[in-house]
C-alpha positions in Angstrom: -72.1 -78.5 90.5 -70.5 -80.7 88.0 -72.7 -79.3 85.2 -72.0 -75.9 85.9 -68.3 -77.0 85.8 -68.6 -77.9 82.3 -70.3 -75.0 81.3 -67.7 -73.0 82.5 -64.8 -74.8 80.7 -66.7 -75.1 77.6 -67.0 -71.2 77.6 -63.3 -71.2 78.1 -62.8 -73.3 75.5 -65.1 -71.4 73.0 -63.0 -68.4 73.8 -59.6 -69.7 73.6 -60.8 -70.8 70.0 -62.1 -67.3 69.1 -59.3 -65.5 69.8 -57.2 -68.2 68.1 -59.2 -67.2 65.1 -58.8 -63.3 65.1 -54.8 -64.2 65.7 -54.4 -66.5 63.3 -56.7 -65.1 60.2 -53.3 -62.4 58.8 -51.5 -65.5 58.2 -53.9 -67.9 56.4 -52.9 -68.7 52.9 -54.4 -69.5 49.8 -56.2 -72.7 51.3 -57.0 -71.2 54.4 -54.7 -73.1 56.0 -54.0 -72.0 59.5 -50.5 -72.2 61.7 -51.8 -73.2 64.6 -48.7 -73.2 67.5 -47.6 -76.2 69.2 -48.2 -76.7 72.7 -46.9 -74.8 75.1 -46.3 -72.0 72.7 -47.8 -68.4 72.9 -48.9 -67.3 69.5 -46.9 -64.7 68.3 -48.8 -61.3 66.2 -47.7 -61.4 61.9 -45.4 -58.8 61.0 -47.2 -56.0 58.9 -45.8 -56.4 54.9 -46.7 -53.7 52.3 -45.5 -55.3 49.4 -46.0 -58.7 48.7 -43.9 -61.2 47.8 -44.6 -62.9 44.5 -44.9 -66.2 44.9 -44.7 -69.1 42.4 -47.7 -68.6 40.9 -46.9 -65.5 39.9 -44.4 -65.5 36.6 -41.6 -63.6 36.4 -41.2 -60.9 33.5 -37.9 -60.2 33.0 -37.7 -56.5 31.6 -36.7 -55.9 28.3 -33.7 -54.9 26.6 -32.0 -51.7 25.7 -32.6 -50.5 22.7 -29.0 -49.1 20.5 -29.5 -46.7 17.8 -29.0 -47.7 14.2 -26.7 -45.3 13.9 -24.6 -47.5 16.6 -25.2 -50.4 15.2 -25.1 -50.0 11.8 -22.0 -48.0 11.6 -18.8 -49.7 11.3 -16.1 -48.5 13.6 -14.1 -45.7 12.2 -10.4 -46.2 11.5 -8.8 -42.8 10.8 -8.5 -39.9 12.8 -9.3 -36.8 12.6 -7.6 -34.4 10.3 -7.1 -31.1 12.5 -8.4 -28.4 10.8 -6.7 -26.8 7.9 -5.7 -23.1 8.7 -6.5 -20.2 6.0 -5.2 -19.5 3.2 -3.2 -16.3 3.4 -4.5 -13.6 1.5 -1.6 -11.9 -0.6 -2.3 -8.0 -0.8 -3.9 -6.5 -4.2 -1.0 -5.1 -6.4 -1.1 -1.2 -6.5 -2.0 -0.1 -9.5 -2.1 3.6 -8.5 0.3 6.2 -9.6 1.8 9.7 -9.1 2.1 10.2 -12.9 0.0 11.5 -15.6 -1.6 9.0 -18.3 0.0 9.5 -21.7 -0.9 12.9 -23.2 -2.8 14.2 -19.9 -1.5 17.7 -18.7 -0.5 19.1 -15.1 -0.2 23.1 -16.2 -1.1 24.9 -19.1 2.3 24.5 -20.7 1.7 20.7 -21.4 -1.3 21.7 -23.7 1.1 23.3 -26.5 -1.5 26.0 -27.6 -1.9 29.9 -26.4 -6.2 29.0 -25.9 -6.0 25.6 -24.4 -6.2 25.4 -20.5 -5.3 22.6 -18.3 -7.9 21.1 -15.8 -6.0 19.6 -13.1 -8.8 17.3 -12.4 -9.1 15.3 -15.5 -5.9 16.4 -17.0 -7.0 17.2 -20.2 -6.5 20.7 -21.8 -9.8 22.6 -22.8 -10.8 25.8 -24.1 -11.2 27.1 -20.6 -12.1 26.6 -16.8 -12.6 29.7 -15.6 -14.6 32.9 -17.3 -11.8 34.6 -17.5 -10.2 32.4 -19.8 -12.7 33.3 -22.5 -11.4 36.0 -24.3 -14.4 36.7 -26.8 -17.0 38.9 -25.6 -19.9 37.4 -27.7 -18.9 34.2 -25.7 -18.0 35.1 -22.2 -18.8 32.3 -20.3 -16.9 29.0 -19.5 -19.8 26.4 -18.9 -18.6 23.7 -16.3 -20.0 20.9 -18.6 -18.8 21.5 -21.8 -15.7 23.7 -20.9 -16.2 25.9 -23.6 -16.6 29.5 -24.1 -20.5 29.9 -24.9 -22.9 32.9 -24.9 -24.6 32.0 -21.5 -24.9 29.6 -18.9 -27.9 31.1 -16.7 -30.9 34.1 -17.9 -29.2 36.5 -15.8 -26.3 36.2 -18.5 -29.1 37.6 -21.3 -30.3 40.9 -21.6 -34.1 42.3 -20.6 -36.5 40.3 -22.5 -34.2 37.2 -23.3 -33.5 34.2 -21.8 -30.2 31.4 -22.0 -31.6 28.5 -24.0 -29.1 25.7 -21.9 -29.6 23.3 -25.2 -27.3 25.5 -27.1 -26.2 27.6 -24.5 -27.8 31.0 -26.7 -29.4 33.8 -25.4 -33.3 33.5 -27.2 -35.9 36.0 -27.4 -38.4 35.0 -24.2 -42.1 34.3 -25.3 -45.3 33.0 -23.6 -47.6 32.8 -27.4 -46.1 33.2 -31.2 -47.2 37.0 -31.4 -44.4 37.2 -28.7 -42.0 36.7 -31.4 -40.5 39.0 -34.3 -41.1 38.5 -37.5 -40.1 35.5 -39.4 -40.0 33.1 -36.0 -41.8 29.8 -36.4 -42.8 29.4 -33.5 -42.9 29.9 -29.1 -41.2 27.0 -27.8 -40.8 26.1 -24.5 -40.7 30.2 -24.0 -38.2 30.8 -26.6 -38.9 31.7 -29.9 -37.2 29.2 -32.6 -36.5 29.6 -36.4 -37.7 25.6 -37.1 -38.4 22.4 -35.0 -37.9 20.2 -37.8 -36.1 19.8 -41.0 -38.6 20.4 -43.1 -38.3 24.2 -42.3 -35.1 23.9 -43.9 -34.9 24.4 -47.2 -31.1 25.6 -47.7 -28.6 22.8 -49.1 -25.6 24.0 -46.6 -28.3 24.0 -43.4 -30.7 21.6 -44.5 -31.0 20.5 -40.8 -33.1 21.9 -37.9 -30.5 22.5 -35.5 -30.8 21.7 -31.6 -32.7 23.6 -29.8 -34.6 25.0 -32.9 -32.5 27.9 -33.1 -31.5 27.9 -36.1 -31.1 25.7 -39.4 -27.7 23.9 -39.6 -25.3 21.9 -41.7 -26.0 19.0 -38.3 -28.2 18.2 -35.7 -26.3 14.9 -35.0 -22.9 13.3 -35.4 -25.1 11.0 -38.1 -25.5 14.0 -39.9 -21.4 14.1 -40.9 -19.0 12.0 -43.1 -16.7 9.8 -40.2 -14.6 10.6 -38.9 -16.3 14.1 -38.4 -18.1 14.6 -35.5 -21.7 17.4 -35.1 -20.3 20.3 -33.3 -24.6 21.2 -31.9 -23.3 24.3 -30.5 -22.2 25.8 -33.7 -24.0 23.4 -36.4 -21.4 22.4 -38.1 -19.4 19.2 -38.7 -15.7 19.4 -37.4 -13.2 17.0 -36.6 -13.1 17.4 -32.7 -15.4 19.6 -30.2 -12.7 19.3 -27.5 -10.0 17.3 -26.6 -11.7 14.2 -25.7 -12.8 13.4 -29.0 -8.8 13.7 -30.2 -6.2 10.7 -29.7 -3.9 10.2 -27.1 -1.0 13.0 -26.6 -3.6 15.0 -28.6 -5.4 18.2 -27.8 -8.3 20.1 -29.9 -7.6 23.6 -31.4 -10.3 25.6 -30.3 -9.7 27.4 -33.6 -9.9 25.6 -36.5 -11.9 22.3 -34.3 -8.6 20.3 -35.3 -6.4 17.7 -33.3 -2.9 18.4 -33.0 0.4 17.2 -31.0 
């Protein structure tokens, strides 16, 4: 009886110490040191942690320092303020340079030219030999050309008879040719479908036209202004040397005669 006595309390025993164990294994440390409670004391179950502690063994890293800019750093602390910004510059308005009145010597009506053939053009104020057609009187020059505003032969073929067309270089009527049997007699040549007396100067022999004139036409006393003594000017239309073509080769206040090619007040 006795022996089974002890066998019972020694399997009491070996049980108590068991679950002593499982309870007390969460909170062993390091040297598996056990808190075993006093006497008289029920065990009590560890509180669950996530995050452990640290514990003196473990160093602590203190974190590092901001960093600053250079730029923060480095610069010294301003000491002026700001300038508020400037405002612009007014803009003062262009002068006017315009005016309601003629330049010196320009006309506004035919009465300011000062000459029964000169004609005022209101656009340029400057008198001409005409603007219109029927401001050219001759009938061997009925046509005002809008370029030259001057009273010339022809200014389109339809100005030229059957078989002729308007050579625009010197505003002439010329015989029309395709080949130089297309020609009369005597022409030197079909150019450009109109027949010509010369196309250079070496087809002109005479000592008052020794030049080829433009347009072949014809040989003239000038081809070119080069062709004059200064101040004379190459009138190409005629071939001859004059002292103005129209009034914009004459000074100021002056007009060309479309008479005698002169400038006059």
């Amino acid at each position: 009886m006795n022996r089974r006595r002890r066998t019972t309390r020694a399997t009491r025993a070996l049980g108590l110490g068991v679950w002593l164990w499982v309870v007390a294994l969460p909170s062993c440390d390091r040297r598996f040191e056990f808190d075993v409670p006093d006497a008289g004391e029920e065990p009590s179950l560890p509180t669950p942690q996530t995050d452990e502690a640290p514990t003196d063994d473990d160093p602590v890293v203190p974190p590092p320092p901001a960093e600053s800019s250079s730029a923060e750093t480095d610069a010294p602390p301003s000491t002026t303020s700001p300038e508020p910004d400037a405002a612009p510059a007014a803009s003062s308005p262009a002068p006017d340079t315009s005016t309601d009145e003629p330049p010196t010597g320009a006309c506004a009506t035919d009465a300011d030219c000062g000459h029964s053939e000169l004609h005022c053009d209101p656009g340029t104020g400057i008198c001409f030999e005409c603007v219109v057609d029927e401001q050219c009187g001759d009938p061997e020059l009925p046509k005002c050309d809008p370029e030259l505003q001057r009273c010339v032969e022809c200014t389109a073929d339809t100005d030229c008879a059957s078989e002729s067309i308007c050579d625009l270089v010197v505003r002439r009527c010329q015989q029309h040719c395709l080949q130089r049997s297309d020609c009369p007699a005597g022409t030197h040549d079909c150019d450009h479908e109109v027949c010509v007396n010369c196309d250079s100067d070496r087809e002109c022999v005479s000592e008052e036209a020794p030049h080829c004139g433009v347009g072949g036409t014809r040989c003239a006393e000038c081809a070119a202004d080069e062709h004059c003594v200064a101040p004379m000017v190459c009138d190409a239309l005629m071939g001859v040397c004059v002292a103005c073509r129209d009034s914009r080769d004459c000074d100021s206040g002056q007009a060309c005669d479309p008479t005698t090619h002169a400038c006059s007040e």
